[in-house]
Backbone atoms as SQL, in Angstrom:
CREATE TABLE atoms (id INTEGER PRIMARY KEY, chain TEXT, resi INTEGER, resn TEXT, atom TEXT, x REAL, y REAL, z REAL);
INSERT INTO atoms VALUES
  (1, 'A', 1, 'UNK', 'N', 0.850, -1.164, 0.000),
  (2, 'A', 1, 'UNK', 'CA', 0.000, 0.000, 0.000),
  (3, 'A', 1, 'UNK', 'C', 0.895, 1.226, 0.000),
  (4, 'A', 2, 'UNK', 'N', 0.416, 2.230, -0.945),
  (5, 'A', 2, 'UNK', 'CA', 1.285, 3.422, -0.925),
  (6, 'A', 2, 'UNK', 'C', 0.486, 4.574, -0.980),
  (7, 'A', 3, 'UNK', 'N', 0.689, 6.004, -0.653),
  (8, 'A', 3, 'UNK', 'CA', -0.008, 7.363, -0.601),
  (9, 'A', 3, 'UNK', 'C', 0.347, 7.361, -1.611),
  (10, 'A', 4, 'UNK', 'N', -0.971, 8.355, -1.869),
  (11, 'A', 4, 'UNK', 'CA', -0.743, 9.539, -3.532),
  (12, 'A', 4, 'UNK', 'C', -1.640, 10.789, -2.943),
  (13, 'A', 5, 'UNK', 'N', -0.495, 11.501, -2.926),
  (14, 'A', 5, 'UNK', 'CA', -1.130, 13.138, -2.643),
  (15, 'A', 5, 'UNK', 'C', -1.778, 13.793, -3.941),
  (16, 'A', 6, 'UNK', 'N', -3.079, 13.685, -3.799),
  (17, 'A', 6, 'UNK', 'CA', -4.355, 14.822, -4.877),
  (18, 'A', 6, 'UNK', 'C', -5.086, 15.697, -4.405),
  (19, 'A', 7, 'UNK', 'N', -4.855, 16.464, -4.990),
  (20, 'A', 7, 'UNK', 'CA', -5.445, 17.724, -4.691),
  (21, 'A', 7, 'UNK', 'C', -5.732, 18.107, -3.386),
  (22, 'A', 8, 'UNK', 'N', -4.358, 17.289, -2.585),
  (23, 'A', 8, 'UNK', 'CA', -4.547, 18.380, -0.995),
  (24, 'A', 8, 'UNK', 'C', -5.648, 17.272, 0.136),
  (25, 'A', 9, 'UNK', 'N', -5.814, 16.011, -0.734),
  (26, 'A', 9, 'UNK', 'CA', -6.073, 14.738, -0.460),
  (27, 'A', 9, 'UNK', 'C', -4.981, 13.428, -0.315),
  (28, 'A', 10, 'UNK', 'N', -4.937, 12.844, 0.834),
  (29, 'A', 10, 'UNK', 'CA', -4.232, 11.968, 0.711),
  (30, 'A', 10, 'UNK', 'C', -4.751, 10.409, -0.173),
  (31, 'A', 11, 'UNK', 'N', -4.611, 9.596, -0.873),
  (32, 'A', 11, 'UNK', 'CA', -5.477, 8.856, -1.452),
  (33, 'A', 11, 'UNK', 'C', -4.712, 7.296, -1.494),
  (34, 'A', 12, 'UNK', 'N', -5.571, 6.638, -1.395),
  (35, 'A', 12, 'UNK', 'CA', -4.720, 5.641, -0.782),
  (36, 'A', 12, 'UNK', 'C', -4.217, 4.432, -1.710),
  (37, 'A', 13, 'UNK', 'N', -3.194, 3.527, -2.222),
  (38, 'A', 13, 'UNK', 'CA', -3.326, 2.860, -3.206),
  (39, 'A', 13, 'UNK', 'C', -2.962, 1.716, -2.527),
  (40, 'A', 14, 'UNK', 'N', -4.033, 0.245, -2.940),
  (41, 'A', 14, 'UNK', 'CA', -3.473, -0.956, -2.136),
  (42, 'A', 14, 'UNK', 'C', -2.988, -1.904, -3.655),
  (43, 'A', 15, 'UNK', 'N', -2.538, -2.976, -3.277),
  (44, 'A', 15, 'UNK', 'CA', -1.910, -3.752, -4.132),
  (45, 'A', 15, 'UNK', 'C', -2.619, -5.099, -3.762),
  (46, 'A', 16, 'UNK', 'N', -2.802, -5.800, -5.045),
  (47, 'A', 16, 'UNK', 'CA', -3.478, -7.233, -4.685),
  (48, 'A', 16, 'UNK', 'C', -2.349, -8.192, -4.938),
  (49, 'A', 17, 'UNK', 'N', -2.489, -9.473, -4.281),
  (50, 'A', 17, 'UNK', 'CA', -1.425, -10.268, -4.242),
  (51, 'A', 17, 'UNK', 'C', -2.378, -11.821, -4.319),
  (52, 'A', 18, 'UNK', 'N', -1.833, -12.275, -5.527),
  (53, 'A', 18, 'UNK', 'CA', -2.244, -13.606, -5.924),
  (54, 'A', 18, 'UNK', 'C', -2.058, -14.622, -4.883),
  (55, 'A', 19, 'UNK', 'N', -3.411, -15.263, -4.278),
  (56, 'A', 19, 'UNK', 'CA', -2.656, -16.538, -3.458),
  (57, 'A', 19, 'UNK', 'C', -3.400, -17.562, -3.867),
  (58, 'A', 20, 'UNK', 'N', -4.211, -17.370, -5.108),
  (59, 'A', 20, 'UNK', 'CA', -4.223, -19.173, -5.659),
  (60, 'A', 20, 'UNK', 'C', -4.882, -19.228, -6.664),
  (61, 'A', 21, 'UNK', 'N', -5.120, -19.946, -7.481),
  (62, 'A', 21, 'UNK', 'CA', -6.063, -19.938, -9.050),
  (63, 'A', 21, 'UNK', 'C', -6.857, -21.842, -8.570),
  (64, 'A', 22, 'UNK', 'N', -7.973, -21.471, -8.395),
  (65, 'A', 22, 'UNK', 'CA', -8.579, -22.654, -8.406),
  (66, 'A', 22, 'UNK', 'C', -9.117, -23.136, -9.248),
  (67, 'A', 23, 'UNK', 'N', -10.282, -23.984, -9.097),
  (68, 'A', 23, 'UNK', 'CA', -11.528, -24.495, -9.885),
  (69, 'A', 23, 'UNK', 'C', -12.836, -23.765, -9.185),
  (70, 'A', 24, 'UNK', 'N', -13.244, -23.449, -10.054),
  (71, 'A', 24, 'UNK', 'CA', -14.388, -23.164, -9.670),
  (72, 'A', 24, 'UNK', 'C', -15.143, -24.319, -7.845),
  (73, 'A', 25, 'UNK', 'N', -14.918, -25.687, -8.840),
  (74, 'A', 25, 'UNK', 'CA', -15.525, -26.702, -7.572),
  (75, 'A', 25, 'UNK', 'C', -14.792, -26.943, -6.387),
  (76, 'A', 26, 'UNK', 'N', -13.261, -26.761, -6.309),
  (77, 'A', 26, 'UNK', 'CA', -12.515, -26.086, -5.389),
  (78, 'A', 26, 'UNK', 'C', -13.038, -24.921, -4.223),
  (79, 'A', 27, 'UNK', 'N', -12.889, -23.994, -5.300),
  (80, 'A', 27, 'UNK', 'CA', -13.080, -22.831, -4.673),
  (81, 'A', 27, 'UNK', 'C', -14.433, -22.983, -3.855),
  (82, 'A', 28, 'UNK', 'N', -15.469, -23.348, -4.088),
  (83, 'A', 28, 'UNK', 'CA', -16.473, -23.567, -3.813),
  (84, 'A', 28, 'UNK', 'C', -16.477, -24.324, -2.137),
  (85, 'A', 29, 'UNK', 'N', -15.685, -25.102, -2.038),
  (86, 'A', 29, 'UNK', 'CA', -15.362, -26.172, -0.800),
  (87, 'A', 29, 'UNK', 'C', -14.433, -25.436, -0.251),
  (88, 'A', 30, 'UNK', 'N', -14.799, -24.248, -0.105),
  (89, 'A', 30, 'UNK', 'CA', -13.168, -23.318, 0.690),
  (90, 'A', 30, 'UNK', 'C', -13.823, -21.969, 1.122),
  (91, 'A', 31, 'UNK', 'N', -13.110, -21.201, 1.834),
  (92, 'A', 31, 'UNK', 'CA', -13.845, -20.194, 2.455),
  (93, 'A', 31, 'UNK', 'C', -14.011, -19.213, 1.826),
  (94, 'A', 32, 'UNK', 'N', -13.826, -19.064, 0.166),
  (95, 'A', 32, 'UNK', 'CA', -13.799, -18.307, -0.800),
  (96, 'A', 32, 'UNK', 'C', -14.953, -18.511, -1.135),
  (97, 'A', 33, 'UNK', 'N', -16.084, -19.091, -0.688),
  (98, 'A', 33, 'UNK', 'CA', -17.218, -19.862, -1.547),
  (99, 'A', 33, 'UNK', 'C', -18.125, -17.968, -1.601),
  (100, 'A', 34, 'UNK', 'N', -18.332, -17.586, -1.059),
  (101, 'A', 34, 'UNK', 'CA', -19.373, -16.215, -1.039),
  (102, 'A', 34, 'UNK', 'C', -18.522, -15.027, -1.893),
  (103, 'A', 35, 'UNK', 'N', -17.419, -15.375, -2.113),
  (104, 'A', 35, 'UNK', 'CA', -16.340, -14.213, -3.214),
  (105, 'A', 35, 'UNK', 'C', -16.808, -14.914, -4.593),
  (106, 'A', 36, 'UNK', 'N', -16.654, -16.775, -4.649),
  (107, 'A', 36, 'UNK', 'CA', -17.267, -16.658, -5.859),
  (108, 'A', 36, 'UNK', 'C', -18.380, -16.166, -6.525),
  (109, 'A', 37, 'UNK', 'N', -19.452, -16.592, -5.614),
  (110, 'A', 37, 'UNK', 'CA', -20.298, -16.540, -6.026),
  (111, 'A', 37, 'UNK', 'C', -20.540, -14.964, -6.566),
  (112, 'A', 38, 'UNK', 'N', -20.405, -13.972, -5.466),
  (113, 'A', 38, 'UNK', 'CA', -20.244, -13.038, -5.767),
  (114, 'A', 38, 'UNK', 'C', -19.811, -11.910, -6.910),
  (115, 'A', 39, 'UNK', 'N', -19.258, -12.723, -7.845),
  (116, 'A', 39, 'UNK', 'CA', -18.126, -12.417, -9.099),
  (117, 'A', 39, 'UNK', 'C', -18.763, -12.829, -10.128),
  (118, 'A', 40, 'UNK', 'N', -19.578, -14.129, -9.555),
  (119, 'A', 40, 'UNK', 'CA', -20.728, -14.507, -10.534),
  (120, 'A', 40, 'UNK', 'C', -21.656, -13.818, -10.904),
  (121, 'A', 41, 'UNK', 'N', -22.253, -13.660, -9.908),
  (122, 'A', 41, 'UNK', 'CA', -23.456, -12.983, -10.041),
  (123, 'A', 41, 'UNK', 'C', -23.045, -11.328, -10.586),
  (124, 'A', 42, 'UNK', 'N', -21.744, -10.559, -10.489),
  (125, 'A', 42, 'UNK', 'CA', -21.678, -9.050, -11.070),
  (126, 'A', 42, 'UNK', 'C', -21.078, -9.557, -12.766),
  (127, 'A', 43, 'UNK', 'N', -20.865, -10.671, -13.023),
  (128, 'A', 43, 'UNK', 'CA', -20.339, -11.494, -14.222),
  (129, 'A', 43, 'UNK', 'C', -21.902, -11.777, -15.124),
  (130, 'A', 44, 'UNK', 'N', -23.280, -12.176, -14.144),
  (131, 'A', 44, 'UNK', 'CA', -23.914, -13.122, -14.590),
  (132, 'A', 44, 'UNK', 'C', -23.603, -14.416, -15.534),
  (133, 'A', 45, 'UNK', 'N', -22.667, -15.187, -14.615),
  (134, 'A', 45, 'UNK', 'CA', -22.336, -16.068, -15.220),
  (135, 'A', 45, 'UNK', 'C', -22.567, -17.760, -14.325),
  (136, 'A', 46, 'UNK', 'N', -22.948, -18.182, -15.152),
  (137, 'A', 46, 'UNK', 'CA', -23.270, -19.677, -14.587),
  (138, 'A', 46, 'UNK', 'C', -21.955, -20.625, -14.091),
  (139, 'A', 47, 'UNK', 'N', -21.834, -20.491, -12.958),
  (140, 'A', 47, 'UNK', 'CA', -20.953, -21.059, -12.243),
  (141, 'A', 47, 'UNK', 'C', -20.774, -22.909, -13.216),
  (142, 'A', 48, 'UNK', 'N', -19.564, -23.205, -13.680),
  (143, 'A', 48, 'UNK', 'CA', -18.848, -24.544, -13.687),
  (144, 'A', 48, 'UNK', 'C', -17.650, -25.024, -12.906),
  (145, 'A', 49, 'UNK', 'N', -17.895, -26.244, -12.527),
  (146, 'A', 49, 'UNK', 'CA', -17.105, -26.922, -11.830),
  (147, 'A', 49, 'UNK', 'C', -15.481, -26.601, -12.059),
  (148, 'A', 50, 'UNK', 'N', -15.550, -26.990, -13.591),
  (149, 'A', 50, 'UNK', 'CA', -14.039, -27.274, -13.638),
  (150, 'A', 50, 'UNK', 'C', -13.515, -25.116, -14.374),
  (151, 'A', 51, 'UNK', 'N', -14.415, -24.625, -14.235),
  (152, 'A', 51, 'UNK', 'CA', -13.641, -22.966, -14.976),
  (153, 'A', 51, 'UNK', 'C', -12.755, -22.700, -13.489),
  (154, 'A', 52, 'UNK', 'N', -11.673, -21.847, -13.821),
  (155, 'A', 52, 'UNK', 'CA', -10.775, -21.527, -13.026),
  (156, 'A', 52, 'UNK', 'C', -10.951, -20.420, -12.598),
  (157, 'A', 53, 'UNK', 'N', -10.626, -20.009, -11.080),
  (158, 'A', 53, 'UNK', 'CA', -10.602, -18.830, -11.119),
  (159, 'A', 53, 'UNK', 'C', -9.469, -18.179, -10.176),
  (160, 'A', 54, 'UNK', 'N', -9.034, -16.734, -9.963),
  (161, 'A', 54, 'UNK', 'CA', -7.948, -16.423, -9.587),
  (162, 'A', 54, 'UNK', 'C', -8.282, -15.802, -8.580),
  (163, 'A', 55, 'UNK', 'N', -7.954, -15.898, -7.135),
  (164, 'A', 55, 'UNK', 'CA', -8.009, -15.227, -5.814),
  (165, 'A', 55, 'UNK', 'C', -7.075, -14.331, -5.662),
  (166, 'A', 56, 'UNK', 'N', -7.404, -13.201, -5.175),
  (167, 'A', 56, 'UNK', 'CA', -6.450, -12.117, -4.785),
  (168, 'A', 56, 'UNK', 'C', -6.669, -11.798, -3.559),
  (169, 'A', 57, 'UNK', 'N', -5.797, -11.535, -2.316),
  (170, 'A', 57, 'UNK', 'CA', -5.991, -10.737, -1.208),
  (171, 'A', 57, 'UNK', 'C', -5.402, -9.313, -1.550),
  (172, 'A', 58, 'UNK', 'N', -6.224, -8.485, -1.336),
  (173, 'A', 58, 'UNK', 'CA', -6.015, -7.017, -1.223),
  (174, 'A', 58, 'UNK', 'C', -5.128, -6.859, 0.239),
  (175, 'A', 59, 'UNK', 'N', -3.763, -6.591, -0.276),
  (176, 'A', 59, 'UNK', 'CA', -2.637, -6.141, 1.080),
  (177, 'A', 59, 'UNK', 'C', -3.252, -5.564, 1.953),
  (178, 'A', 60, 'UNK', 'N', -2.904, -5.620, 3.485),
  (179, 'A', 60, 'UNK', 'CA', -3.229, -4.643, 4.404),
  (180, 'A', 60, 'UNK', 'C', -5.177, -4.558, 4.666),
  (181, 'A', 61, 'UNK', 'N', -5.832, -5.551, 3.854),
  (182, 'A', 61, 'UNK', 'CA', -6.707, -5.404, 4.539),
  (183, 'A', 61, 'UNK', 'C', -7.524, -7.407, 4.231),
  (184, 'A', 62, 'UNK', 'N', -8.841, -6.458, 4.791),
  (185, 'A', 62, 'UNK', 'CA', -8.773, -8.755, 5.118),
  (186, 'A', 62, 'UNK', 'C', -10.180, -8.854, 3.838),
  (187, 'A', 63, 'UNK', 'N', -10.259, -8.103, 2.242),
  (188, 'A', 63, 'UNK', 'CA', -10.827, -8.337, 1.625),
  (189, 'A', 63, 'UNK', 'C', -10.014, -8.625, 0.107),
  (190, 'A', 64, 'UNK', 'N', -10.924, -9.908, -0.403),
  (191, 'A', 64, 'UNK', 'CA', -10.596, -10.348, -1.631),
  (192, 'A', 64, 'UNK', 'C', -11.334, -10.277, -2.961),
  (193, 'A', 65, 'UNK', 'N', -10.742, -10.301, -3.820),
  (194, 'A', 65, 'UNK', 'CA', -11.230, -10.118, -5.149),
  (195, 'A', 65, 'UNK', 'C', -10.627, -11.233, -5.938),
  (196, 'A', 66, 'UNK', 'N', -11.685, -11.717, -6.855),
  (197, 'A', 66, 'UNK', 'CA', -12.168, -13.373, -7.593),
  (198, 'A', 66, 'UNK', 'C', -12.505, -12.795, -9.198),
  (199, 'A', 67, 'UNK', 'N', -11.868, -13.264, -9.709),
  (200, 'A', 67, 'UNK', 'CA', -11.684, -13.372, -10.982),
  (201, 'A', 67, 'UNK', 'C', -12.019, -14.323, -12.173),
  (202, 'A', 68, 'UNK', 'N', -12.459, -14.745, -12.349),
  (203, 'A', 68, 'UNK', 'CA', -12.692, -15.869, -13.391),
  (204, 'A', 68, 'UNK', 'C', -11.817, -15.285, -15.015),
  (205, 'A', 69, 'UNK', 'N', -10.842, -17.163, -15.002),
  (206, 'A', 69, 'UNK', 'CA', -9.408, -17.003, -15.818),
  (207, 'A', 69, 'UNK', 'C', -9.633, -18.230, -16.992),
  (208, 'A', 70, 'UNK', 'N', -9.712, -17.757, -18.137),
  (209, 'A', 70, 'UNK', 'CA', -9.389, -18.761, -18.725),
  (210, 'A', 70, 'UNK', 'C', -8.445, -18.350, -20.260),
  (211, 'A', 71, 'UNK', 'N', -8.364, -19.291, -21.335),
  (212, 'A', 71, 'UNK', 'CA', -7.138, -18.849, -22.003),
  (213, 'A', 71, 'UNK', 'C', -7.587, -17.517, -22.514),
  (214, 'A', 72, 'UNK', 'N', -8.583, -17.081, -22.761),
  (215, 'A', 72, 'UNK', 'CA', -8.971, -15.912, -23.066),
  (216, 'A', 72, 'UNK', 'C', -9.004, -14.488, -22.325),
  (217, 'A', 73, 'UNK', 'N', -8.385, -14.801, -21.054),
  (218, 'A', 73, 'UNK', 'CA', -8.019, -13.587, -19.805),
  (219, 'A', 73, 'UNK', 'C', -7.287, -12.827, -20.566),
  (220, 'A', 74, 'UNK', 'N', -7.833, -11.024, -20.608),
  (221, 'A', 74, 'UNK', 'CA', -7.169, -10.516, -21.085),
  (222, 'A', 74, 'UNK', 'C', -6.345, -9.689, -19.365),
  (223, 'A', 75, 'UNK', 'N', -5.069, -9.452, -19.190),
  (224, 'A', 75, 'UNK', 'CA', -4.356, -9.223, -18.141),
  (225, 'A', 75, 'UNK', 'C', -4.567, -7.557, -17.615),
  (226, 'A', 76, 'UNK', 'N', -4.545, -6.721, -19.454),
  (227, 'A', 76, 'UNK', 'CA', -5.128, -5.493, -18.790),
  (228, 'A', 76, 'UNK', 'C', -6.088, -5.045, -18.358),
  (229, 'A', 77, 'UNK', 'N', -7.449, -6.101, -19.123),
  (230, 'A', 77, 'UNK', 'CA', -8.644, -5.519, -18.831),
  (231, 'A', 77, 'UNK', 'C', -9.191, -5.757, -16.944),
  (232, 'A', 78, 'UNK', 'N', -8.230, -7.052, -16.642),
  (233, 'A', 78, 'UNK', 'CA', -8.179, -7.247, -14.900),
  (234, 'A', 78, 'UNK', 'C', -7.669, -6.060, -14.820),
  (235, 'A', 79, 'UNK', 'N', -6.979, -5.507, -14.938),
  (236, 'A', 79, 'UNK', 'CA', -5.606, -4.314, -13.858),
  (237, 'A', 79, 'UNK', 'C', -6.804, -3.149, -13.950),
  (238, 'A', 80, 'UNK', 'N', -7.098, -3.524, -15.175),
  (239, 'A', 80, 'UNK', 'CA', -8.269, -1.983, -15.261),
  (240, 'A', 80, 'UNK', 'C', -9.431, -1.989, -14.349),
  (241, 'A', 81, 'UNK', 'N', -9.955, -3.349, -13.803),
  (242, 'A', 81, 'UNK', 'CA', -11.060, -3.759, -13.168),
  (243, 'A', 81, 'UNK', 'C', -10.151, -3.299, -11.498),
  (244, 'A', 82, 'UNK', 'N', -9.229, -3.417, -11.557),
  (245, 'A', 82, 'UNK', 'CA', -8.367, -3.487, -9.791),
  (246, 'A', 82, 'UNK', 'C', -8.189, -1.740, -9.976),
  (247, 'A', 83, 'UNK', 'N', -7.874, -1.065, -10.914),
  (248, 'A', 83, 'UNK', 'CA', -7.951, 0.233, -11.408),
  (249, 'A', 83, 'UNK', 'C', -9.321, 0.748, -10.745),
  (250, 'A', 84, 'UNK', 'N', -10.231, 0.520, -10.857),
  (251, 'A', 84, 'UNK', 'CA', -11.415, 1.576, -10.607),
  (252, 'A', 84, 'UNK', 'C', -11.516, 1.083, -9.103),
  (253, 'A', 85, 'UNK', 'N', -10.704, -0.251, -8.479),
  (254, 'A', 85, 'UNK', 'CA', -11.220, -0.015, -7.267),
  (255, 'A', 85, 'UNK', 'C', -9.762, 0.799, -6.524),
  (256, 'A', 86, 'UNK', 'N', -8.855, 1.131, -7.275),
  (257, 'A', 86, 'UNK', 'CA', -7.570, 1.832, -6.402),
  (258, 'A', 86, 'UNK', 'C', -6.192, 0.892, -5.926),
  (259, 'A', 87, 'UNK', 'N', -6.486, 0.227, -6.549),
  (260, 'A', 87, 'UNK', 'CA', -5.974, -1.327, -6.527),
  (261, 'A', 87, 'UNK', 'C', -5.325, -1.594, -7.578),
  (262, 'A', 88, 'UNK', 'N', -3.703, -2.214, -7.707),
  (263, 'A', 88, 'UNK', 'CA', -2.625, -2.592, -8.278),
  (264, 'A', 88, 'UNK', 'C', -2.329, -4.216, -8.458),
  (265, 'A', 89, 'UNK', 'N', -2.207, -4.841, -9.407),
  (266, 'A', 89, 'UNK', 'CA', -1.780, -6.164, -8.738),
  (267, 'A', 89, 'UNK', 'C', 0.193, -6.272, -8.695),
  (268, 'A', 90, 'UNK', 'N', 0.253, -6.783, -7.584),
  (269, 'A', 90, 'UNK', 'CA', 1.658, -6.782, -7.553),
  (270, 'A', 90, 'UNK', 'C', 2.504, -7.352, -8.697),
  (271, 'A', 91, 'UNK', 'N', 3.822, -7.257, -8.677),
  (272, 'A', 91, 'UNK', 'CA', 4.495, -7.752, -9.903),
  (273, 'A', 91, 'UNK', 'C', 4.724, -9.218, -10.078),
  (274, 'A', 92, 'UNK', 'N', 5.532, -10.471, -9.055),
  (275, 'A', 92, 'UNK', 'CA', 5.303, -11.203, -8.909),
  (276, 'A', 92, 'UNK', 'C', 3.900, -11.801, -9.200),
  (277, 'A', 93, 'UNK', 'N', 2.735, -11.221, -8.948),
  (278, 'A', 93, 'UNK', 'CA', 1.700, -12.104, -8.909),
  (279, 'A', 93, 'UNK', 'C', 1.001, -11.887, -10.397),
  (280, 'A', 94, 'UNK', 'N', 1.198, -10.912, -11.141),
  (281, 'A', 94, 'UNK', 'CA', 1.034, -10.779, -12.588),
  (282, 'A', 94, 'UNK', 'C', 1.601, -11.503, -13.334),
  (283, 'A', 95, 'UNK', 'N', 2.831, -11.449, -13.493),
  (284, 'A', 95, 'UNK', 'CA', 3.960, -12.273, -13.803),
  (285, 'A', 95, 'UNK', 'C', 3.402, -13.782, -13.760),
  (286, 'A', 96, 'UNK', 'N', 2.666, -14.095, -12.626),
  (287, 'A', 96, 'UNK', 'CA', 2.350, -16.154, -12.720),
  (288, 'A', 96, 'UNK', 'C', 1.285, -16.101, -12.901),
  (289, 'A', 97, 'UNK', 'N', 0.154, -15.109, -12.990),
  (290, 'A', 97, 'UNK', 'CA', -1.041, -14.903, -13.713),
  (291, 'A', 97, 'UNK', 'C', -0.817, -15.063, -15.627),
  (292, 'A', 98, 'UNK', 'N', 0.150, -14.365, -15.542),
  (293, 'A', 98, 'UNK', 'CA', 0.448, -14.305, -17.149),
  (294, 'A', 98, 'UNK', 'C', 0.715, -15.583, -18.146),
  (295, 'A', 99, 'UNK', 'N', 2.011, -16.525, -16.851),
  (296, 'A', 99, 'UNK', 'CA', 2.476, -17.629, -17.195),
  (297, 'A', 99, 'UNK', 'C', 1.159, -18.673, -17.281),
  (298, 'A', 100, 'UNK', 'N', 0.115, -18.705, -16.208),
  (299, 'A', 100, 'UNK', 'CA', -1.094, -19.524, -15.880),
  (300, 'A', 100, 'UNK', 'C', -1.812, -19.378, -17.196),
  (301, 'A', 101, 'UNK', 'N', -1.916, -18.134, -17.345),
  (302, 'A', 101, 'UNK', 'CA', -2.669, -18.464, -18.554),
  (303, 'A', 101, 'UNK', 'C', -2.250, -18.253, -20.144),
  (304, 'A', 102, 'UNK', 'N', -0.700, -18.031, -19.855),
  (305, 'A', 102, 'UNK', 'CA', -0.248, -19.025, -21.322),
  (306, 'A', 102, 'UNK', 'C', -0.303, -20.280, -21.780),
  (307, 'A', 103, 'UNK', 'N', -0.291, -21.410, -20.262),
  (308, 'A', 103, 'UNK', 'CA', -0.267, -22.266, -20.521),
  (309, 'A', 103, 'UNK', 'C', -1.611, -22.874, -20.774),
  (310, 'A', 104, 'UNK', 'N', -3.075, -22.110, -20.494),
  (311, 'A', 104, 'UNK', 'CA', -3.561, -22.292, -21.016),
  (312, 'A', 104, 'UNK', 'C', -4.285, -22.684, -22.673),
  (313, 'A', 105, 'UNK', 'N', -3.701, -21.611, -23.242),
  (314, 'A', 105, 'UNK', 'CA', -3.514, -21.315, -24.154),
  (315, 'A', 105, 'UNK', 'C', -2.790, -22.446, -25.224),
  (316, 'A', 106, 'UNK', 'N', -2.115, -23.003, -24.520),
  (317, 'A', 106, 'UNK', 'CA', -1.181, -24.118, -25.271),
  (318, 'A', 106, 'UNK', 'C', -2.265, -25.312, -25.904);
């Protein structure tokens, strides 16, 4: 998390940090189950077992953001989605987001 001084405002910037890419049916059996769903439903998308999805903890505080990843993840249009909430994803965790879903792709 870092300051950005605007306009005589201090403003606050946090960073998200990747801690796992599941399965959907995973994720589901884990305490992530109300983030998925959640992502779903602003997605309207019909939850499957085996689609993947990517967990982030937002640094410094105790909320997460859920992603649904597949070879078709575009990487900026996430940063842009972590963008409107003030939110960065760290470098490391982009970096094996990127690799995850090259190998999709294969």
């Amino acid at each position: 998390m870092k300051n950005k001084y605007t306009l005589g405002v201090f403003e606050m910037e946090f960073v998200a940090t990747l801690i796992s890419i599941l399965t959907v049916k995973d994720a589901l059996n884990s305490e992530m189950e109300n983030f998925i769903r959640v992502r779903a439903a602003i997605e309207k998308r019909e939850l499957k077992d085996d689609d993947k999805v990517a967990i982030f903890n937002i640094n410094s505080t105790t909320s997460y953001q859920v992603f649904f990843i597949d070879e078709n993840t575009d990487i900026e249009k996430l940063k842009e989605e972590f963008k409107k909430m003030n939110v960065r994803i760290n470098y490391d965790s982009e970096e094996v987001l990127k690799r995850y879903i090259e190998r999709l792709r294969k």
